[in-house]
N, C-alpha and C positions, 0 to 999 in steps of 0.2 A: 504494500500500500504506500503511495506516495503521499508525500507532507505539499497543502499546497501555499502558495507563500504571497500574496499580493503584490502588485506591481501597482506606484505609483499610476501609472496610465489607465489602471484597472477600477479605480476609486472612480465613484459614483455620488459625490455630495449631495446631500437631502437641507433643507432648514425648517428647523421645528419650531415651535413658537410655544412657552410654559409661561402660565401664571402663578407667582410664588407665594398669594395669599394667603397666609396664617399657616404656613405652613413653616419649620423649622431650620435654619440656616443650615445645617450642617448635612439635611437630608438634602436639601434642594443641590446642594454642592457636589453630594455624592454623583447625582444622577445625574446632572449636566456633566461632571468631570467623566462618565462611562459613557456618554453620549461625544462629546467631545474626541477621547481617544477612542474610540468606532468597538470599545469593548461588546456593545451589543451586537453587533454585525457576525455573521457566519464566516467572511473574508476577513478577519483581526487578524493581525501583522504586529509581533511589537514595536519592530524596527521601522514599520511605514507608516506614514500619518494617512488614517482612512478613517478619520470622524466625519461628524456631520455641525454644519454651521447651529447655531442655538441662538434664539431671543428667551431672554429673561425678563416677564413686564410683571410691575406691582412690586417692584423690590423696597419700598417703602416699606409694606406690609409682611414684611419680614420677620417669625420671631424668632427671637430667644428665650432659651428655657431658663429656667430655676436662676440664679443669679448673676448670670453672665453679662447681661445688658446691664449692671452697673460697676462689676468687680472686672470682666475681661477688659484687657487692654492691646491694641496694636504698637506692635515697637520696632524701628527701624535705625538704622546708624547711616548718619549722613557722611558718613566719611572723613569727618574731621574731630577734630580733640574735642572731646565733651558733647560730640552730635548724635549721643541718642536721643531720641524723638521718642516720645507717644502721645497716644490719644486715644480717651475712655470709648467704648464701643457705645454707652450712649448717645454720646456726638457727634458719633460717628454715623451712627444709623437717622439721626434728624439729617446731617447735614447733606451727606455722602454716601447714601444704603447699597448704589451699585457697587463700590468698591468695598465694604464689606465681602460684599458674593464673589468679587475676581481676586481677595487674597485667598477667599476659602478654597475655593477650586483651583487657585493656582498651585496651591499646598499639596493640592493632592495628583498633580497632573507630574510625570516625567522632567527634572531639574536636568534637561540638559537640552540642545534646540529644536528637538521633536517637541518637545513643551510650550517651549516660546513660543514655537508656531500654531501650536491647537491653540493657547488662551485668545490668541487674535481672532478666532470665529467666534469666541462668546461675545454678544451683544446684551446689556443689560441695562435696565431704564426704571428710573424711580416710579411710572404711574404705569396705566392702562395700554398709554400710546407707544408706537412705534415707528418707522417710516419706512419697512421693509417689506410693505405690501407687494411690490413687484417680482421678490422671490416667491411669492406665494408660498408659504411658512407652511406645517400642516401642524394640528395643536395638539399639545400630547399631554396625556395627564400623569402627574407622577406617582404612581402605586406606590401605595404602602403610604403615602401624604400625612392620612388624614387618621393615624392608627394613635 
């Protein structure tokens, strides 16, 4: 029995369209991040990028469980003497909610430039709206959401 291996030219991109309403940051992360690197697909490749583009809308509406929205913090080092940085995920999620959702999923996606290049199809928008109606998106609901 032969192993079969995808080939770049062989990828087929889809775009999905999820709304992230009340539903848990760390779950929505997971599923875009196995949507992203094409884990659901029968053609998965580790080595080749064969995801599928994603909009994330409603990321406002975003929660957090048990005491994370006031104790979690993002922390990051600007490169310079005494440049660590953070900021409370409280105001993070008023200010800023999309980028909450692209460090979680970036966390989880491949740290090397297979990675880089899947987070560039996540699309993620604080309300309802999007402007990507000319891919025709198809909407997908995420199992297991709402358990």
């Amino acid at each position: 029995m032969k192993t079969y291996l995808a080939k770049p030219t062989d990828i087929e991109r889809k775009w999905y369209v999820v709304d992230a309403t009340d539903i848990p940051l760390g779950r929505v992360a997971t599923m875009v991040a196995d949507i992203l690197t094409g884990k659901k697909k029968t053609i998965y490749t580790p080595h080749v990028d064969c995801g599928d583009f994603i909009i994330v809308t409603n990321c406002d509406k975003i929660v957090l469980t048990g005491k994370k929205l006031q104790d979690k913090k993002l922390r990051w080092h600007t490169g310079y003497i005494g440049g660590l940085k953070e900021v409370g995920y409280d105001k993070l999620m008023k200010e800023n909610s999309p980028k909450a959702l692209m460090v979680a999923v970036k966390g989880m996606l491949p740290k090397n430039s297979l990675g880089r290049k899947q987070i560039t199809r996540l699309h993620a928008y604080k309300d309802g709206t999007h402007n990507h109606e000319a891919q025709k998106p198809e909407k997908l609901e995420l199992k297991g959401a709402n358990d």
